[in-house]
mmJSON file of the N, C-alpha and C atoms, coordinates in Angstrom:
{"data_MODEL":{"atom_site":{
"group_PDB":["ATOM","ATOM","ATOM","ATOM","ATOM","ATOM","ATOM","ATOM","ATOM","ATOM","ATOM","ATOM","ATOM","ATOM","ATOM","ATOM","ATOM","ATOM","ATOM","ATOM","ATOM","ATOM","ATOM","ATOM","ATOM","ATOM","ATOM","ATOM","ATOM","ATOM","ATOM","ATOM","ATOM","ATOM","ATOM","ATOM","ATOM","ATOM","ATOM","ATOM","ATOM","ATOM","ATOM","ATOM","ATOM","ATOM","ATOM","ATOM","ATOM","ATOM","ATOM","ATOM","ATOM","ATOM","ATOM","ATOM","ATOM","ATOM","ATOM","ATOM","ATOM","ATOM","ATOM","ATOM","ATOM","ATOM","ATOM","ATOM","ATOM","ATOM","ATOM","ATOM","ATOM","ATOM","ATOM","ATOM","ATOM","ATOM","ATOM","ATOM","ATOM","ATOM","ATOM","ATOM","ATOM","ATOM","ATOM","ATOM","ATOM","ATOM","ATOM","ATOM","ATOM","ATOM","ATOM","ATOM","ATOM","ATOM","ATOM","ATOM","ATOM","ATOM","ATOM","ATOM","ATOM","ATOM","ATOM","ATOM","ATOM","ATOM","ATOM","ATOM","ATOM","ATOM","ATOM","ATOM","ATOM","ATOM","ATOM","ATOM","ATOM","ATOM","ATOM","ATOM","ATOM","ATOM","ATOM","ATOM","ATOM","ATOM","ATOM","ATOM","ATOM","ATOM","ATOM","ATOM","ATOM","ATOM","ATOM","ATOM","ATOM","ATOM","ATOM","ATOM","ATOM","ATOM","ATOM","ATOM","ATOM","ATOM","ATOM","ATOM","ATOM","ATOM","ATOM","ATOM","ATOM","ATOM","ATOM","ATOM","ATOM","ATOM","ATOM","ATOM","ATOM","ATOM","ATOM","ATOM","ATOM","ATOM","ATOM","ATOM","ATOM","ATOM","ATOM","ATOM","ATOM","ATOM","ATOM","ATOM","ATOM","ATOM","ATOM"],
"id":[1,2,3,4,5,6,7,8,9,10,11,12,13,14,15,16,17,18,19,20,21,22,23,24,25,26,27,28,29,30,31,32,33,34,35,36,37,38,39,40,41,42,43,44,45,46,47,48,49,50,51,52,53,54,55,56,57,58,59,60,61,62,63,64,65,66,67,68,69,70,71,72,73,74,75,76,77,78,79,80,81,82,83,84,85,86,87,88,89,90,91,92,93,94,95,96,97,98,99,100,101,102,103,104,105,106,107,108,109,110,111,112,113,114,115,116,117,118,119,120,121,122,123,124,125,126,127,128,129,130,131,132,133,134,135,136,137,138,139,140,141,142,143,144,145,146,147,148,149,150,151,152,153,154,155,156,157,158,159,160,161,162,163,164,165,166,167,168,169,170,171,172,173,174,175,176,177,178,179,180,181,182,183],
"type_symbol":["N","C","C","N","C","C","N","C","C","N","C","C","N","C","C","N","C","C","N","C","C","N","C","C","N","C","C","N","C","C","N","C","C","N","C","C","N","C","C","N","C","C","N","C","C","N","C","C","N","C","C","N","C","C","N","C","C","N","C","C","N","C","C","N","C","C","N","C","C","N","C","C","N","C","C","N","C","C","N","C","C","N","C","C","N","C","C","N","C","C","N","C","C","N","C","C","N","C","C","N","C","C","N","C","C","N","C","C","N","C","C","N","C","C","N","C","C","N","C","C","N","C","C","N","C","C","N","C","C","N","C","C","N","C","C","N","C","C","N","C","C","N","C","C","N","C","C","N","C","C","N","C","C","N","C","C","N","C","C","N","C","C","N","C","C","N","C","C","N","C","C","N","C","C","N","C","C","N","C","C","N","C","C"],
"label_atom_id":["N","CA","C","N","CA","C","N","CA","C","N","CA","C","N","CA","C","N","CA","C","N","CA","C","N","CA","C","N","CA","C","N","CA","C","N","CA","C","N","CA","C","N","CA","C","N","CA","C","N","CA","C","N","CA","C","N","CA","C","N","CA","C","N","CA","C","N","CA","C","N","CA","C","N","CA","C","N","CA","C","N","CA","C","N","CA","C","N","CA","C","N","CA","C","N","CA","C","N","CA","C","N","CA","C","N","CA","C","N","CA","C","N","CA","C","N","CA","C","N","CA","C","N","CA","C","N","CA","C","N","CA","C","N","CA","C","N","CA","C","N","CA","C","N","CA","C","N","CA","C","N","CA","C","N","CA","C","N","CA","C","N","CA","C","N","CA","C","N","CA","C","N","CA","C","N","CA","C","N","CA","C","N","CA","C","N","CA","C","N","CA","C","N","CA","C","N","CA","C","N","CA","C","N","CA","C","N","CA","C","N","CA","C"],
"label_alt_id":[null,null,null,null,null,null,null,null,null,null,null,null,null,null,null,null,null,null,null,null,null,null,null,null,null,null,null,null,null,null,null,null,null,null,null,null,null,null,null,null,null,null,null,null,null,null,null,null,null,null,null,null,null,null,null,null,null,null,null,null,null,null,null,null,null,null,null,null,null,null,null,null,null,null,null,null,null,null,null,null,null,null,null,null,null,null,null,null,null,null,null,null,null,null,null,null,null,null,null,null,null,null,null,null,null,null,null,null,null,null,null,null,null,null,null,null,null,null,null,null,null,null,null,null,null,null,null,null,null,null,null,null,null,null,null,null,null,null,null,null,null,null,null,null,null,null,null,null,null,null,null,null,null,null,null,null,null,null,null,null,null,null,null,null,null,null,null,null,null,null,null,null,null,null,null,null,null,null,null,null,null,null,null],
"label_comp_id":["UNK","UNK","UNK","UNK","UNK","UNK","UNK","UNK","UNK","UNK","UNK","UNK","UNK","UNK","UNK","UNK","UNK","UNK","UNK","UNK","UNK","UNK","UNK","UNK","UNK","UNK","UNK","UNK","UNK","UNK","UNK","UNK","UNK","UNK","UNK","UNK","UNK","UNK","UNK","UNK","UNK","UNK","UNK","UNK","UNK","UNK","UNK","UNK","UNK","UNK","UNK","UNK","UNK","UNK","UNK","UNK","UNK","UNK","UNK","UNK","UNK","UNK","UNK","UNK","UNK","UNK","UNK","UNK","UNK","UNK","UNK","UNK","UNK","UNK","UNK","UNK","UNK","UNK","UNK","UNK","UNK","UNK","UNK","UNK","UNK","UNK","UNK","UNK","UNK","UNK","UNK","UNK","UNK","UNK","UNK","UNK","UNK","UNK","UNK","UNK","UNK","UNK","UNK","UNK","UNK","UNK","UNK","UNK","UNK","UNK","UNK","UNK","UNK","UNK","UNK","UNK","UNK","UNK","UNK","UNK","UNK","UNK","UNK","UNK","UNK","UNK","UNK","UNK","UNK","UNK","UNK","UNK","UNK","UNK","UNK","UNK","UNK","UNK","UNK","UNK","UNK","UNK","UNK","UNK","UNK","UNK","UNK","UNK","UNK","UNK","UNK","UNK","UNK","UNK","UNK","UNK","UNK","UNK","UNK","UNK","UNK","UNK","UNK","UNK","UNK","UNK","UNK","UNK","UNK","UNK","UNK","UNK","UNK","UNK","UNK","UNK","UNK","UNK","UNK","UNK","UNK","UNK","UNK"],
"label_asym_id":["A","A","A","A","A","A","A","A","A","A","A","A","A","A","A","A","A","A","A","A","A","A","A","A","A","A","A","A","A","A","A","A","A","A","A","A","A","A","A","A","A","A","A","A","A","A","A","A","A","A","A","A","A","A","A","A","A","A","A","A","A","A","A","A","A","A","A","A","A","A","A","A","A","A","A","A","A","A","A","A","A","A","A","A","A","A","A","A","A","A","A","A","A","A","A","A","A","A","A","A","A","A","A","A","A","A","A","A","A","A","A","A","A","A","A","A","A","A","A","A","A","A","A","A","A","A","A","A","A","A","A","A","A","A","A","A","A","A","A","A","A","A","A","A","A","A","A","A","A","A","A","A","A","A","A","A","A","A","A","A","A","A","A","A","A","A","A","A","A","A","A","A","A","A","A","A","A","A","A","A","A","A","A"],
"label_entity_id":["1","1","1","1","1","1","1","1","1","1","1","1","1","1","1","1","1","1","1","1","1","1","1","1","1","1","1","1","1","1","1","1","1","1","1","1","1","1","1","1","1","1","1","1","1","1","1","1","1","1","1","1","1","1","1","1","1","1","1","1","1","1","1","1","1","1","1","1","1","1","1","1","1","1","1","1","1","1","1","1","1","1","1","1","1","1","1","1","1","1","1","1","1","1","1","1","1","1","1","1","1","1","1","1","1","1","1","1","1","1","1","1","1","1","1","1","1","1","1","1","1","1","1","1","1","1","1","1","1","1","1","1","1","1","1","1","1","1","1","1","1","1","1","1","1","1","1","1","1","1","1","1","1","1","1","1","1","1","1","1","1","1","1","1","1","1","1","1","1","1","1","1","1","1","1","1","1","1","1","1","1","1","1"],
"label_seq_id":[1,1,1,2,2,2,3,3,3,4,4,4,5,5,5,6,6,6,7,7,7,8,8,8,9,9,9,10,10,10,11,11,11,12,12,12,13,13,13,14,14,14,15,15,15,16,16,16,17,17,17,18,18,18,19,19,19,20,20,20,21,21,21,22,22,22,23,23,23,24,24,24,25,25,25,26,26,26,27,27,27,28,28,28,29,29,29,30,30,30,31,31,31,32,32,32,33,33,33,34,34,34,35,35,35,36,36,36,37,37,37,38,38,38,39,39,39,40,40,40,41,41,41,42,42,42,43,43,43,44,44,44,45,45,45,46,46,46,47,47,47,48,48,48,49,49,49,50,50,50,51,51,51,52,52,52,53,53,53,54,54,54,55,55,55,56,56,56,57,57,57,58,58,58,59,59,59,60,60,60,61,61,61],
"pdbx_PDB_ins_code":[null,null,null,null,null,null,null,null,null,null,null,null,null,null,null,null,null,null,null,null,null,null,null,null,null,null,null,null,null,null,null,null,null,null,null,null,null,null,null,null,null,null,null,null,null,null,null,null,null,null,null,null,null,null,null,null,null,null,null,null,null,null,null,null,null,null,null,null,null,null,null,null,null,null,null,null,null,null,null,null,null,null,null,null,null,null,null,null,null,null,null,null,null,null,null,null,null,null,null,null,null,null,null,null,null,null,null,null,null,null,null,null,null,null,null,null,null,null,null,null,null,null,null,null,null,null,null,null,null,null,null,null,null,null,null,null,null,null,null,null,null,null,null,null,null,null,null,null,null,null,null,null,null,null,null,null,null,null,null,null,null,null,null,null,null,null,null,null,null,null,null,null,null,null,null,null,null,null,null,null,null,null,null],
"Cartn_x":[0.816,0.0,0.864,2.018,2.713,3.347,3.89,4.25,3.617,2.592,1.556,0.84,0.884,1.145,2.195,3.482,4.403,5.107,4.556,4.184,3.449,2.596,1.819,1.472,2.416,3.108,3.827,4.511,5.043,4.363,2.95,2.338,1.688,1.622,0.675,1.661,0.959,1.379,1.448,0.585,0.687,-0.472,0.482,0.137,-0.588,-1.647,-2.257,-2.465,-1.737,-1.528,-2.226,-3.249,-4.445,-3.187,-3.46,-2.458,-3.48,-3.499,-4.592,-3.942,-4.365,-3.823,-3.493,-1.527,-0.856,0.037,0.813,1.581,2.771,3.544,4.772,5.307,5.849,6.413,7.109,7.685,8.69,8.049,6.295,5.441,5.499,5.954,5.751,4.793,4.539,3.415,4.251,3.204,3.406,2.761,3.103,2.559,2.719,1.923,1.429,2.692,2.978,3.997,3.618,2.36,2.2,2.462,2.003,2.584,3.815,4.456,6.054,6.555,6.309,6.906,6.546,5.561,4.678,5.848,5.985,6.878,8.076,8.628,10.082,10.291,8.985,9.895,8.49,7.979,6.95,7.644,7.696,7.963,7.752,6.596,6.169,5.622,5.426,5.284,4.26,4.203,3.384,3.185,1.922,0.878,0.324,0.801,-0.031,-0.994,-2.416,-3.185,-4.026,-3.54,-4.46,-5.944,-5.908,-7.563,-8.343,-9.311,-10.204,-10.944,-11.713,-12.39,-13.516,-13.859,-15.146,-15.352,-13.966,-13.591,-13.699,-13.024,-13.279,-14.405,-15.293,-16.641,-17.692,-17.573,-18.24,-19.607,-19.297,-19.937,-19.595,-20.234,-19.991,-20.413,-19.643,-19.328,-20.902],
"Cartn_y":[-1.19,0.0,1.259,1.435,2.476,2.457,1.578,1.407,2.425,1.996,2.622,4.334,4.651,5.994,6.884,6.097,7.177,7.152,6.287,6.824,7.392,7.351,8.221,9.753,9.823,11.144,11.981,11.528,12.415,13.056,12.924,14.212,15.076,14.597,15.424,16.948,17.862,19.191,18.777,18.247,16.95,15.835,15.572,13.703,14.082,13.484,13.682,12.65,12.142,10.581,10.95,10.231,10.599,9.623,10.364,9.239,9.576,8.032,8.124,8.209,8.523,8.765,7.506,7.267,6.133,6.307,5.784,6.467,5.646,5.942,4.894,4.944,3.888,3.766,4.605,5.462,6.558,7.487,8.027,9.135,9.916,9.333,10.168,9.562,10.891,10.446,9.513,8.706,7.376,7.584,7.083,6.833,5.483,4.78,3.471,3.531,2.192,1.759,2.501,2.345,3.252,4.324,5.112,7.179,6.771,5.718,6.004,6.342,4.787,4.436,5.997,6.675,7.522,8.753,9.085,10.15,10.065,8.636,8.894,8.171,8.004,7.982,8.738,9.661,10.314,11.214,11.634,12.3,13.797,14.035,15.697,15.667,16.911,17.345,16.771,15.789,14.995,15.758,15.885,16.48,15.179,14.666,13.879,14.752,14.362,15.007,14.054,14.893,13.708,13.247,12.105,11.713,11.779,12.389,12.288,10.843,10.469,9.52,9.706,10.994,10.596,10.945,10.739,11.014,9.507,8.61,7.179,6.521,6.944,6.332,6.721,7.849,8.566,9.627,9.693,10.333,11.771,12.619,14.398,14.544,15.351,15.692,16.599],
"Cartn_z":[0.0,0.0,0.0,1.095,1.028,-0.403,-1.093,-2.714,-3.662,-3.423,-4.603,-3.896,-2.762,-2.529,-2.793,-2.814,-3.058,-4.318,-5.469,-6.642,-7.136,-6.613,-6.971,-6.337,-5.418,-4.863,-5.929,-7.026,-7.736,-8.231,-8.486,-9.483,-8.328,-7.074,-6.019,-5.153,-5.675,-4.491,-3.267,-2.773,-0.919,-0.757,0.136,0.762,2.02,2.399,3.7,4.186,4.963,5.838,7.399,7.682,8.82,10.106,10.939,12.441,13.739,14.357,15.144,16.675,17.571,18.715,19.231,19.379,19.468,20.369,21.402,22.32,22.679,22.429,22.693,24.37,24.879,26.303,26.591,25.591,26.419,26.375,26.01,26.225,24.992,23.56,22.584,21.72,20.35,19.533,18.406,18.074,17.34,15.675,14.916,13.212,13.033,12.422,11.726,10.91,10.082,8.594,7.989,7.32,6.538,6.239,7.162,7.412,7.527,8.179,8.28,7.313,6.222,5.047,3.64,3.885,3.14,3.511,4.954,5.247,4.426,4.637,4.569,2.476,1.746,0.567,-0.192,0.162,-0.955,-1.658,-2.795,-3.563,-3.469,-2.993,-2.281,-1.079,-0.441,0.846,1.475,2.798,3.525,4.809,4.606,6.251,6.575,8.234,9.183,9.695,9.888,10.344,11.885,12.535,14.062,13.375,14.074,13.409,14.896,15.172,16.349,16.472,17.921,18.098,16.631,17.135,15.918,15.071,14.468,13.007,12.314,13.942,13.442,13.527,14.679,14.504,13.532,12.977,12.316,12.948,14.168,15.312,15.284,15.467,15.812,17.564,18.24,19.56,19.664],
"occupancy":[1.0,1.0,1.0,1.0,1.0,1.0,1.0,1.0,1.0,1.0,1.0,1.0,1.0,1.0,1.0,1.0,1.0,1.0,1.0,1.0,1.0,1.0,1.0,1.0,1.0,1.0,1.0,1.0,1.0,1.0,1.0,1.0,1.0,1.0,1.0,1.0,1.0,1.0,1.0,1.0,1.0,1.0,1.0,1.0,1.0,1.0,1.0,1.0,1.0,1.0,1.0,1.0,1.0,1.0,1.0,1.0,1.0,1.0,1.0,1.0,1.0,1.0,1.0,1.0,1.0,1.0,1.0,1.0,1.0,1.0,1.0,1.0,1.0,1.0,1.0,1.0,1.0,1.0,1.0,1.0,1.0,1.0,1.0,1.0,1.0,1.0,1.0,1.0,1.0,1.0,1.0,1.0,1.0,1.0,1.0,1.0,1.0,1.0,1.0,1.0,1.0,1.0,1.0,1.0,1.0,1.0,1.0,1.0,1.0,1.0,1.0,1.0,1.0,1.0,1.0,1.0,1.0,1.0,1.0,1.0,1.0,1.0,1.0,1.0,1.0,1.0,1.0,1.0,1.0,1.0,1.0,1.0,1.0,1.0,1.0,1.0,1.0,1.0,1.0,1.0,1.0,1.0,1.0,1.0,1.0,1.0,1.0,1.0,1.0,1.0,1.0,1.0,1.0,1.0,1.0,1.0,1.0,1.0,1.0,1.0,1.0,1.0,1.0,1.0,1.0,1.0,1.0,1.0,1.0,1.0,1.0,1.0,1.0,1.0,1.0,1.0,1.0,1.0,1.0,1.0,1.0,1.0,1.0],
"B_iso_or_equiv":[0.0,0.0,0.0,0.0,0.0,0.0,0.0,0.0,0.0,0.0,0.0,0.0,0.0,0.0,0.0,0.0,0.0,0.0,0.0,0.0,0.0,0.0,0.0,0.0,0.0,0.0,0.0,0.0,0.0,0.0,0.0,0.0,0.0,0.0,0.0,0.0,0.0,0.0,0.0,0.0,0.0,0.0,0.0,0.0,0.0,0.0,0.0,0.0,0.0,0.0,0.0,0.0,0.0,0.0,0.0,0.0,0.0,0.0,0.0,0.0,0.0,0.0,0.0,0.0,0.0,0.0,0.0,0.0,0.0,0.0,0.0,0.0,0.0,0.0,0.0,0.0,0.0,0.0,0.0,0.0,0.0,0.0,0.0,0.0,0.0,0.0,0.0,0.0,0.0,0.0,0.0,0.0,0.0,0.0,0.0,0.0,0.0,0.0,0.0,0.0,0.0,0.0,0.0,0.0,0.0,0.0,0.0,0.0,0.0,0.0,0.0,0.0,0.0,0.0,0.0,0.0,0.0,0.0,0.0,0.0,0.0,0.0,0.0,0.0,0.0,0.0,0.0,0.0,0.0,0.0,0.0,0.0,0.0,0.0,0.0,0.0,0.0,0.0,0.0,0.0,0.0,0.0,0.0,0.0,0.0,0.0,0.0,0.0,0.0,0.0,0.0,0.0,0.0,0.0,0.0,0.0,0.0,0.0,0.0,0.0,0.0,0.0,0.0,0.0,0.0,0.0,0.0,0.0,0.0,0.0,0.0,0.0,0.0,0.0,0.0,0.0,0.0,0.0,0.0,0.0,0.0,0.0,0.0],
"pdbx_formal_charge":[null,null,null,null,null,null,null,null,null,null,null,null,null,null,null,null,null,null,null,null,null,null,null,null,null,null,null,null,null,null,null,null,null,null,null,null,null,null,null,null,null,null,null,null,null,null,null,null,null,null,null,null,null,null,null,null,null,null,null,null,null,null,null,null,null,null,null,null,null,null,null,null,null,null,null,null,null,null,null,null,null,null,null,null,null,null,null,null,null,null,null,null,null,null,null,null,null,null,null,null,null,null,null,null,null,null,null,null,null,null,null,null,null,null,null,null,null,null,null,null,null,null,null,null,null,null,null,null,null,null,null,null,null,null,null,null,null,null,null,null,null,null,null,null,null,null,null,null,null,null,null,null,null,null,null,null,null,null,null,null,null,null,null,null,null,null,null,null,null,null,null,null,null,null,null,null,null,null,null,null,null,null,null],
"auth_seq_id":[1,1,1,2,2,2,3,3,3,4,4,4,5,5,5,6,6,6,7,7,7,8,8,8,9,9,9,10,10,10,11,11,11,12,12,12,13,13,13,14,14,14,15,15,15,16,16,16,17,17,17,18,18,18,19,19,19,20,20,20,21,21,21,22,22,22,23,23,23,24,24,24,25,25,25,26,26,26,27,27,27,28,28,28,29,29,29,30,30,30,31,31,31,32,32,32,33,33,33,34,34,34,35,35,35,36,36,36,37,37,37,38,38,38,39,39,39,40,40,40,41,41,41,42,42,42,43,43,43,44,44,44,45,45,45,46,46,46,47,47,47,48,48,48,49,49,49,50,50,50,51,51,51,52,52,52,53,53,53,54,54,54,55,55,55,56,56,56,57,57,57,58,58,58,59,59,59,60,60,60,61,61,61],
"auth_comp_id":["UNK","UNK","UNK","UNK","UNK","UNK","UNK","UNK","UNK","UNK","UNK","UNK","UNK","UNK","UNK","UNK","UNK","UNK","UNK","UNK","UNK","UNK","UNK","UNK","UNK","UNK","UNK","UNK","UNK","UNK","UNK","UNK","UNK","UNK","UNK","UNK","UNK","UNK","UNK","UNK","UNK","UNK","UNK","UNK","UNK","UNK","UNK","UNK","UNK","UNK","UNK","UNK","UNK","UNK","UNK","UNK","UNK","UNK","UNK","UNK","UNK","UNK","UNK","UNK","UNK","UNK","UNK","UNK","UNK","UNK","UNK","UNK","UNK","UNK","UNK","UNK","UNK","UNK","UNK","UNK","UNK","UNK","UNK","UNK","UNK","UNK","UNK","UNK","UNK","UNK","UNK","UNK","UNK","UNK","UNK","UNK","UNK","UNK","UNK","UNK","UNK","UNK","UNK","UNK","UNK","UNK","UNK","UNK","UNK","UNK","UNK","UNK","UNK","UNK","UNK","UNK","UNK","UNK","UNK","UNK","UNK","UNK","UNK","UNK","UNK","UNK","UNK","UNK","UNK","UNK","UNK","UNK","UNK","UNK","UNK","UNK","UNK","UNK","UNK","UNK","UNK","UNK","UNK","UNK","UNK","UNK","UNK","UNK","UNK","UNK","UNK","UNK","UNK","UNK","UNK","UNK","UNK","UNK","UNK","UNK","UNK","UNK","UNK","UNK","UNK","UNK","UNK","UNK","UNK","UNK","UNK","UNK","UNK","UNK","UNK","UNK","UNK","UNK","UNK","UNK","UNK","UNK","UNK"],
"auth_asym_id":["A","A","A","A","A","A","A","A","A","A","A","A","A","A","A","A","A","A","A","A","A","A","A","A","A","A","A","A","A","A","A","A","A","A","A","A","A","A","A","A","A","A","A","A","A","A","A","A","A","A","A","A","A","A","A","A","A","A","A","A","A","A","A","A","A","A","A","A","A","A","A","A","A","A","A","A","A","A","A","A","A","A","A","A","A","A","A","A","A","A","A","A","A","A","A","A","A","A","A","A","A","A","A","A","A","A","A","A","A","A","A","A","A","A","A","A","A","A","A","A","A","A","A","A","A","A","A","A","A","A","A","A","A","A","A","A","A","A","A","A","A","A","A","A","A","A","A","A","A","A","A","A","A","A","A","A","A","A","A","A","A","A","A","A","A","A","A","A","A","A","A","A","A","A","A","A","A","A","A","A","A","A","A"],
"auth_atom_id":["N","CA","C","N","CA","C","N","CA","C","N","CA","C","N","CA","C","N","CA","C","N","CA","C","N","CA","C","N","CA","C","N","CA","C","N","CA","C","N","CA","C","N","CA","C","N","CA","C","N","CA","C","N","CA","C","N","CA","C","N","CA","C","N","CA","C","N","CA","C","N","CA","C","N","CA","C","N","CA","C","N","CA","C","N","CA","C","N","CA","C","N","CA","C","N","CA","C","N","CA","C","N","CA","C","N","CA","C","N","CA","C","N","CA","C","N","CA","C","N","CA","C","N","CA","C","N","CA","C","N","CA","C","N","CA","C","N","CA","C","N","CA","C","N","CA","C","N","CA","C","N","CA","C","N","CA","C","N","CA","C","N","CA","C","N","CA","C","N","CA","C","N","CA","C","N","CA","C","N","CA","C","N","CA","C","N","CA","C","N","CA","C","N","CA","C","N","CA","C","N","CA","C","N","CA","C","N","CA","C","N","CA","C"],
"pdbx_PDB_model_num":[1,1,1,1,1,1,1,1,1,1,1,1,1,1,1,1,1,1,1,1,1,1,1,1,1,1,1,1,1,1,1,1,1,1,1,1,1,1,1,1,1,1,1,1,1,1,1,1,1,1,1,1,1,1,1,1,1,1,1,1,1,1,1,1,1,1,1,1,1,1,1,1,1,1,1,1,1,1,1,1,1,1,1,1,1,1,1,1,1,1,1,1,1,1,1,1,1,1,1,1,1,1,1,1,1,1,1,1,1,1,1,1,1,1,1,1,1,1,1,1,1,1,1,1,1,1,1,1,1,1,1,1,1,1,1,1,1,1,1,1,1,1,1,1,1,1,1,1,1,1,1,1,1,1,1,1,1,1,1,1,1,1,1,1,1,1,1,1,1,1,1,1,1,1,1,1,1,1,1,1,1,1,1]
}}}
């Protein structure tokens, strides 16, 4: 999957890779393979964007 995003990154002005609230043991924020792999070989400029609870449930506050 990350493959075929960051070819297809070369024609895009930006990449918007969603990261959900993840927390690693030493107290920092975390990204999936994906966003990793997306960060570190896309072709143009990548925005992570926090994803809210109910962004994932499809719920409004």
């Amino acid at each position: 999957m990350s493959h075929r995003i960051t070819v297809a990154s070369a024609g895009a002005a930006l990449i918007v890779a969603g990261r959900r609230i993840r927390r690693s043991a030493l107290g920092g924020a975390r990204v999936g393979p994906i966003t990793h792999a997306v960060i570190h070989h896309a072709r143009s400029p990548v925005a992570v964007a926090h994803t809210t609870k109910a962004a994932q449930t499809g719920t409004v506050p």
